[in-house]
VEXDREN-2710 file (C-alpha; in Angstrom, 1 decimal):
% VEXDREN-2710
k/r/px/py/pz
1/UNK/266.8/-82.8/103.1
2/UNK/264.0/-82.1/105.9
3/UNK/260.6/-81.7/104.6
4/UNK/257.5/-79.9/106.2
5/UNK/254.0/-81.4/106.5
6/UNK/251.3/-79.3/107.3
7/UNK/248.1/-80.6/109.2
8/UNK/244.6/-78.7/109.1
9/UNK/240.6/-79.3/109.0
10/UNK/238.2/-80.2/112.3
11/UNK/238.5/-83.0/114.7
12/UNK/239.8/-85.7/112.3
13/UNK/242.6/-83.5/111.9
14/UNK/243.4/-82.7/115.1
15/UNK/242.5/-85.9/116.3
16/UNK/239.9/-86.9/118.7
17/UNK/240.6/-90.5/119.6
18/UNK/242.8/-91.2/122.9
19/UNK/246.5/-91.9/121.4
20/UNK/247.4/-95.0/121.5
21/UNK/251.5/-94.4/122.1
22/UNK/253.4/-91.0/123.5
23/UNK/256.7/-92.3/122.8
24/UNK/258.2/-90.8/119.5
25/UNK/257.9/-92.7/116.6
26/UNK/261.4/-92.0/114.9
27/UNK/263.4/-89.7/117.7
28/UNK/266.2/-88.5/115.0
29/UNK/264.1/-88.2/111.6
30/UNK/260.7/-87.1/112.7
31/UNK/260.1/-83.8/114.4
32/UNK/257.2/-81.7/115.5
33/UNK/256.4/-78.8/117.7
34/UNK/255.3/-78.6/121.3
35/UNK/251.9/-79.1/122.0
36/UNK/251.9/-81.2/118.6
37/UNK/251.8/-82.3/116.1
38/UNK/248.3/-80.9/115.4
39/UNK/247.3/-78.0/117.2
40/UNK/243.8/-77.7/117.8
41/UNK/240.9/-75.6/119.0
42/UNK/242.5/-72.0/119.2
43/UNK/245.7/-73.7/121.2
44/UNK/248.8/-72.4/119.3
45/UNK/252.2/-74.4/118.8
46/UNK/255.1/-73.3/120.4
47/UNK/258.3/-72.8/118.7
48/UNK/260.3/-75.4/120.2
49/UNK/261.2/-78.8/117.8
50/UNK/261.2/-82.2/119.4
51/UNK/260.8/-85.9/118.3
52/UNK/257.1/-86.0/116.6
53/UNK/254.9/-87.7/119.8
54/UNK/251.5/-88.0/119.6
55/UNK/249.8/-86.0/122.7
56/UNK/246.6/-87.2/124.1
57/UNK/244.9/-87.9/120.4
58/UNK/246.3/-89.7/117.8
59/UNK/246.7/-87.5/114.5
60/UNK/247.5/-88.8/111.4
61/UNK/250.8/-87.7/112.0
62/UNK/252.8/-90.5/112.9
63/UNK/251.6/-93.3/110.7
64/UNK/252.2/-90.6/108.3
65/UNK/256.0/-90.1/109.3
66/UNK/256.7/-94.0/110.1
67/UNK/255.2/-94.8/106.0
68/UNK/257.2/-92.5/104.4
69/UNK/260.4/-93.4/106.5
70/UNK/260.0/-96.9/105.8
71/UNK/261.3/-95.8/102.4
72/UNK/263.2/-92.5/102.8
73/UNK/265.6/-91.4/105.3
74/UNK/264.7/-87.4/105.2
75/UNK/263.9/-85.8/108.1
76/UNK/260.4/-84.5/108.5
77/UNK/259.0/-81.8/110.1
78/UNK/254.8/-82.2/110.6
79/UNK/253.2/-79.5/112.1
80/UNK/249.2/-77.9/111.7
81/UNK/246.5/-76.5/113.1
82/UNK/242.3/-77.8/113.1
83/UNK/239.2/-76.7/114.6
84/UNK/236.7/-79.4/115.8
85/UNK/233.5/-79.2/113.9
86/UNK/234.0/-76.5/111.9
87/UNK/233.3/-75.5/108.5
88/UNK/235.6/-74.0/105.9
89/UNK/234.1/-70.4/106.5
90/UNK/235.8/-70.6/109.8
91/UNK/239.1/-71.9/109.0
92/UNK/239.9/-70.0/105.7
93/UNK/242.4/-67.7/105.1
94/UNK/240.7/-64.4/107.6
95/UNK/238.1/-67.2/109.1
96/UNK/237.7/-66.0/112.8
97/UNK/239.5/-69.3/114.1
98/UNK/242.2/-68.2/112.7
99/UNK/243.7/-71.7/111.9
100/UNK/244.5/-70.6/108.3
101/UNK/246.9/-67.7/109.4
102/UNK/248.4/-70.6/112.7
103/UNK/249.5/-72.9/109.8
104/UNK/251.0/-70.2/108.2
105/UNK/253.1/-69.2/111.1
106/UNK/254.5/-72.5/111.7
107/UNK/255.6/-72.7/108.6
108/UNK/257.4/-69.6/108.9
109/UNK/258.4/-70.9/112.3
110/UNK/259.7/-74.3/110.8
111/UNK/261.7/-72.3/108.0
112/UNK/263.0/-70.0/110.6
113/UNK/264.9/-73.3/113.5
114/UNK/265.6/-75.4/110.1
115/UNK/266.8/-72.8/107.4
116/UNK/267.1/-75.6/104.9
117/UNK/264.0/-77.3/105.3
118/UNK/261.6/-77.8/101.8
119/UNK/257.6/-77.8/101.8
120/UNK/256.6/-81.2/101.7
121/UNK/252.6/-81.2/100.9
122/UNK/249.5/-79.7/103.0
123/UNK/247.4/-82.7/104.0
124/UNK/243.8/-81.9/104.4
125/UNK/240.7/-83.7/106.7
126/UNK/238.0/-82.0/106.3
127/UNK/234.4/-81.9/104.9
128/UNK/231.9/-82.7/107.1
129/UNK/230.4/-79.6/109.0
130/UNK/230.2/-78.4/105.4
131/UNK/228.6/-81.9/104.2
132/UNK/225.7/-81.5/107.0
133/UNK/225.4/-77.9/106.7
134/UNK/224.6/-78.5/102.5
135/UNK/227.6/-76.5/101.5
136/UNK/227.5/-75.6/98.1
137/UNK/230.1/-75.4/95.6
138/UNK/233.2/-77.5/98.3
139/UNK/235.0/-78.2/95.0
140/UNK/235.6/-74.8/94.0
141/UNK/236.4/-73.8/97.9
142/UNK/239.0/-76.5/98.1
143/UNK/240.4/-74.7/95.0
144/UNK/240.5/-71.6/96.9
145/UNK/242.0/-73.2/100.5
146/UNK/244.7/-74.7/98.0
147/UNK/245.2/-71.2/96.1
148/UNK/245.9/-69.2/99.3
149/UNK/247.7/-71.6/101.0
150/UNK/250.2/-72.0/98.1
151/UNK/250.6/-68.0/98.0
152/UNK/251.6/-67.8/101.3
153/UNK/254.0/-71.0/101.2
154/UNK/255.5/-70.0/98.1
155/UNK/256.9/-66.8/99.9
156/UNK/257.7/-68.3/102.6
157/UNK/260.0/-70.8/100.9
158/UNK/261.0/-68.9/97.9
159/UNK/259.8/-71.4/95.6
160/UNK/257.3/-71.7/92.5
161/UNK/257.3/-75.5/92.6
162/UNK/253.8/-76.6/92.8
163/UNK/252.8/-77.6/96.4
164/UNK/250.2/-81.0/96.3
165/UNK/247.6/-80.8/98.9
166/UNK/246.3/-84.0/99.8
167/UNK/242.9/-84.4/101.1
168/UNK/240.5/-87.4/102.2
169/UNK/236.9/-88.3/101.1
170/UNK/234.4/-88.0/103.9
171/UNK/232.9/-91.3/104.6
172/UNK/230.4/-90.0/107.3
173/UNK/227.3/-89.5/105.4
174/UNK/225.3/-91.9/106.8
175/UNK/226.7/-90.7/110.1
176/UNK/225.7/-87.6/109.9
177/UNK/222.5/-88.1/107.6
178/UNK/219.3/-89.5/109.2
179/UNK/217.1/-88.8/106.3
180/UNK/217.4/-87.9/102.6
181/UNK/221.4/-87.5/101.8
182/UNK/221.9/-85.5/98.7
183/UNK/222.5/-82.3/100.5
184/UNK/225.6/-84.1/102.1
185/UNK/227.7/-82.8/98.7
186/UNK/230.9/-83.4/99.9
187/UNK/232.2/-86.6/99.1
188/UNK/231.4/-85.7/95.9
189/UNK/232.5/-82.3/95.9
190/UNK/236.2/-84.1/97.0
191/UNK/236.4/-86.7/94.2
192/UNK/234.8/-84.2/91.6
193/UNK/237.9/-81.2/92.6
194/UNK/240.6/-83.9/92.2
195/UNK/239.5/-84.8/89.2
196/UNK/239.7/-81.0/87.9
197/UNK/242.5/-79.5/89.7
198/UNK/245.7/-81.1/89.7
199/UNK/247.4/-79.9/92.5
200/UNK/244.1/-81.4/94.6
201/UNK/245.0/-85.3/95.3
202/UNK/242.3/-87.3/96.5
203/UNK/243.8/-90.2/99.0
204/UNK/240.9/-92.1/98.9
205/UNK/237.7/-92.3/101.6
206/UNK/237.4/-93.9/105.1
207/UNK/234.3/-96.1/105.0
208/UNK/236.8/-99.2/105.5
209/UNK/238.0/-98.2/108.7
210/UNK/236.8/-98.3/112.6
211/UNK/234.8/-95.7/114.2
212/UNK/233.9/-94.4/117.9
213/UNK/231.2/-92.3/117.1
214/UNK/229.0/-91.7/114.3
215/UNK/232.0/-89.4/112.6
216/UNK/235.8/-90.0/114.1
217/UNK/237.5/-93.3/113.1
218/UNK/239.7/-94.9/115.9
219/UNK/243.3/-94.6/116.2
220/UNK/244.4/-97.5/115.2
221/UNK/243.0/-96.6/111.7
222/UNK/244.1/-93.2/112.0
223/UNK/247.3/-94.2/112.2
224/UNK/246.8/-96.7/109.2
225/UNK/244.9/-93.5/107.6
226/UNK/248.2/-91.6/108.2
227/UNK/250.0/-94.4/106.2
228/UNK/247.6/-93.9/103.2
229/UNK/248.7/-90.0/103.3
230/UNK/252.0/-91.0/102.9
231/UNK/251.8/-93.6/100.2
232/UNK/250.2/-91.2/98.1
233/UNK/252.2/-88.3/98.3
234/UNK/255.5/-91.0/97.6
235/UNK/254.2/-91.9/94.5
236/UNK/254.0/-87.9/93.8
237/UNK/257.3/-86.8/95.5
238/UNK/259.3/-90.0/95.2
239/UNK/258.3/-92.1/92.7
240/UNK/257.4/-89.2/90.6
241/UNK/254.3/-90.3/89.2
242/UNK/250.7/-89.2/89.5
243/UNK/248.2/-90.6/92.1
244/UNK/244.9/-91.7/91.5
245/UNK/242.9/-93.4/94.0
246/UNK/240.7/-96.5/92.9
247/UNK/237.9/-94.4/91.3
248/UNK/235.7/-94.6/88.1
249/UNK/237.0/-93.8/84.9
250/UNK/234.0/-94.3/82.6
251/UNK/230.6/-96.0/82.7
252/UNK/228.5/-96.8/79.6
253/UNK/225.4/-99.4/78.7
254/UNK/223.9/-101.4/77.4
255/UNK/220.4/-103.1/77.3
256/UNK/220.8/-104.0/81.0
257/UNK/224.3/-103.7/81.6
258/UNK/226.2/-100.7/83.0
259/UNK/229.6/-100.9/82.3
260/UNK/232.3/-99.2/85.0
261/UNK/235.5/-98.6/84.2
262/UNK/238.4/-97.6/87.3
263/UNK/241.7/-96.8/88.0
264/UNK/243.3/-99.0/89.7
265/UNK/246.5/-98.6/91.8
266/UNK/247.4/-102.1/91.9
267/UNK/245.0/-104.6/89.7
268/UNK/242.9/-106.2/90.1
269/UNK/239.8/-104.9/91.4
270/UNK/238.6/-107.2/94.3
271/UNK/235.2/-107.4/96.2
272/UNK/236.3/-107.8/100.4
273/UNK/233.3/-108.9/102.3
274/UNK/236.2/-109.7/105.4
275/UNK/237.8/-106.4/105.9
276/UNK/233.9/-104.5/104.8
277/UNK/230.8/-105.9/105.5
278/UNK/228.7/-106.2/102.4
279/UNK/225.8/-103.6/102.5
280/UNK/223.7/-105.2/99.9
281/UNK/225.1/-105.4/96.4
282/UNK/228.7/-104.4/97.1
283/UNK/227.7/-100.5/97.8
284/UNK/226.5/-100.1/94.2
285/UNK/223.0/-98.7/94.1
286/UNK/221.2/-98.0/90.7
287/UNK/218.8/-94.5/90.7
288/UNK/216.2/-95.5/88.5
289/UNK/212.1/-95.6/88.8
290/UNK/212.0/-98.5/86.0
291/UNK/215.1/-101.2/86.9
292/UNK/217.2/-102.5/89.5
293/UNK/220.5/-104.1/90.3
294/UNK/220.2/-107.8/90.0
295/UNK/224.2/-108.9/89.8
296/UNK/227.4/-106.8/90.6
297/UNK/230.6/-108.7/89.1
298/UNK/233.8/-108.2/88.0
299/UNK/234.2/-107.8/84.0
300/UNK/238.2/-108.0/84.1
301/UNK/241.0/-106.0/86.2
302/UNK/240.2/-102.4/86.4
303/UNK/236.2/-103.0/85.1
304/UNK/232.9/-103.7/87.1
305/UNK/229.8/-104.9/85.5
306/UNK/226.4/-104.1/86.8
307/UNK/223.9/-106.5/85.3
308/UNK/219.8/-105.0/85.4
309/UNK/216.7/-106.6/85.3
310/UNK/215.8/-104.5/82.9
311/UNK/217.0/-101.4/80.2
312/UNK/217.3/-98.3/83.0
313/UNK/216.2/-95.0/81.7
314/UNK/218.9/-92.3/80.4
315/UNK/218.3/-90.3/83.4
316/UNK/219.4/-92.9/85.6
317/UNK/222.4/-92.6/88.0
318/UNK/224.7/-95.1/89.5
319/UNK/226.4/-94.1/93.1
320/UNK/228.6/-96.2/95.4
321/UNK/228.8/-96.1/99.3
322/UNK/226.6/-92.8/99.8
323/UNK/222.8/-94.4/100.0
324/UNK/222.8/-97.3/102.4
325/UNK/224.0/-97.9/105.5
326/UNK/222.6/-97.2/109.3
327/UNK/221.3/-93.9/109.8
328/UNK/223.8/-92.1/112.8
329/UNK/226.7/-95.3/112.5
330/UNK/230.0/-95.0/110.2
331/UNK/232.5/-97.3/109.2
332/UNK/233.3/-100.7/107.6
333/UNK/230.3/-102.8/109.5
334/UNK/227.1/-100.5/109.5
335/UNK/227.5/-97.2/107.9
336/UNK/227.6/-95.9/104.4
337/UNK/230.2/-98.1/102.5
338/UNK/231.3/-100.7/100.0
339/UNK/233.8/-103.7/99.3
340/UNK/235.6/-102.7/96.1
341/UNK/239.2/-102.3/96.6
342/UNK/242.7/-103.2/94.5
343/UNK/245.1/-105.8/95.2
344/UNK/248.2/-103.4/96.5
345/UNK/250.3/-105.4/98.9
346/UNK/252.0/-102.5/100.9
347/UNK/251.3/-102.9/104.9
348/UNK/251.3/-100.0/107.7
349/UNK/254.4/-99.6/109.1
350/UNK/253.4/-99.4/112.1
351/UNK/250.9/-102.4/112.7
352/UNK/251.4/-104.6/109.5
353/UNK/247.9/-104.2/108.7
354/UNK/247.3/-104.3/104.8
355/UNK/247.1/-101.0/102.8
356/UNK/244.3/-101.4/100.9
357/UNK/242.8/-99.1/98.3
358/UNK/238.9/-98.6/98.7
359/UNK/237.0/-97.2/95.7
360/UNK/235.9/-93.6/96.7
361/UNK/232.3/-93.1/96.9
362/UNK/230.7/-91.6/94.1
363/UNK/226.9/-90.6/92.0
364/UNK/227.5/-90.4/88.5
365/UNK/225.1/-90.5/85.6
366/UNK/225.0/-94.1/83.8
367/UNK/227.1/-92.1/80.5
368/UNK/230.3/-90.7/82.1
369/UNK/233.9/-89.9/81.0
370/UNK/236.6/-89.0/83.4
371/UNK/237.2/-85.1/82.3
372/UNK/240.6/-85.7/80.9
373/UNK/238.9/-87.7/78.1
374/UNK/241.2/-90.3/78.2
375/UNK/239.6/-93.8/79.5
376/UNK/242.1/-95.9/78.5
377/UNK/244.5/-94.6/80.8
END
């Protein structure tokens, strides 16, 4: 059975580093339109299905296609359509880019050459016009992209299944962010909707990877970023199981201890100093006038300690991978990050390069459940 992906945001979607292959990464099983995968920046797809190429960026699209066929013989279909540096008001369903209505047609378009082909998931890169701009509310409009998008689809292939759209954190805070952060709301806006909508999966952030500027990661990890799609939406479509990216669960405390409890794809939790560089206590940072972080250790699998010099103040907040980091520089060596991931084993298929999950970044008051009550799960 063929299954569609469909590709939108800005310039992480549509790519923006050079590609680093042209040559089709599976010629019988992975398809994609000309002008593809990802059309970007008002240029239409044409109609014509070929073997899925990367053309002059690299898109998540083929690490995408190689993961899932590592483990799945289906043919796929990935397809989309992004704006560079733009913000959802633009791309939305009647936006003036247009770009929701392109996705839509090559749907229809897909449906129409391959009569039998099934909606796969849409995969979302997105976030950080809106993150510099101070957007407020991005929870509730990724509700609404999701919403009109699976209107649309549902018509289109006659189904009321639900249709998962996957999105990634934005990890460019400190890239975009010279001074005070907080307006930059989106990485939290991202973990916060996928935590209250289910058909909203969080793949996890993109602090661990390589960037070329202060906001596009490089293709290598885009490919590898591609991969991380795909693992995710196995465990949904495949495996089926939900999918949870290493995030917080719960924190409590105590005197002068805070207490965080994750879940953890594949325990246990481990602190990288290799693959991240170590910003200064693992990427923790305690918000408090009255105490500070004095040791960050493990307390067993799937639980962190943070040890105080002193009892913090109820007010107090704990974030992770927002506050430090260089001014105008992303990534795994100088921008906004940390070095908490899981032990998962799974490697790209494309490069062999470990597939890691990184905690996503988070702010979150000192006495927090998870909103499904439930933090023993």
């Amino acid at each position: 059975m063929t299954h569609l992906f469909l590709i939108t945001g800005q310039s992480l979607a549509t790519g923006r580093a050079p590609a680093m292959t042209v040559d089709p990464v599976a010629r019988d099983h992975a398809l994609c339109f000309d002008g593809g995968p990802v059309g970007g920046n008002g240029q239409p797809l044409t109609a014509r299905l070929g073997p899925l190429r990367e053309t002059g960026t690299e898109t998540i699209a083929s690490g995408f296609a190689a993961q899932l066929l590592k483990t799945s013989s289906d043919p796929l279909i990935l397809a989309g359509q992004g704006w560079a540096g733009q913000p959802y008001a633009v791309l939305r369903k009647g936006g003036p880019s247009h770009v929701f209505e392109q996705v839509i047609a090559q749907a229809q378009m897909a449906k129409t050459h391959v009569p039998e082909v099934q909606f796969g998931a849409i995969l979302v890169l997105h976030g950080e016009t809106d993150g510099a701009q101070g957007t407020a509310e991005y929870d509730r409009i990724l509700a609404q992209w999701h919403q009109d998008f699976a209107s649309a689809l549902s018509d289109i292939f006659d189904t009321t299944e639900p249709m998962p759209m996957l999105l990634c954190q934005t990890s460019s805070i400190s890239g975009y962010c010279s001074g005070d952060r907080r307006h930059f709301r989106t990485p939290q806006m991202q973990f916060q909707a996928a935590l209250t909508h289910p058909q909203l999966v969080l793949v996890g952030p993109k602090y661990q990877y390589d960037y070329i500027d202060w906001a596009h990661i490089d293709a290598a990890s885009t490919r590898r970023h591609g991969a991380l799609f795909a693992k995710a939406y196995r465990r949904l479509a495949q495996e089926g199981k939900d999918w949870h990216p290493l995030q917080p669960r719960r924190l409590t405390h105590s005197d002068n201890t805070v207490l965080i409890d994750f879940d953890v794809p594949v325990e246990p939790l481990c602190f990288d100093t290799e693959h991240v560089r170590d910003p200064g206590q693992y990427g923790f940072s305690l918000h408090d006038p009255q105490s500070h972080i004095i040791a960050v250790e493990p307390a067993g699998p799937s639980r962190i300690r943070l040890v105080l010099d002193r009892p913090p103040a109820r007010s107090a907040r704990v974030s992770y991978a927002l506050y430090n980091g260089t001014s105008g520089r992303s990534g795994r060596l100088e921008g906004a990050r940390g070095c908490l991931r899981d032990s998962d084993t799974e490697q790209c298929a494309l490069d062999d390069s470990p597939l890691f999950n990184w905690s996503v970044a988070f702010d979150l008051p000192i006495e927090w459940d998870h909103p499904d009550g439930d933090p023993s799960r």
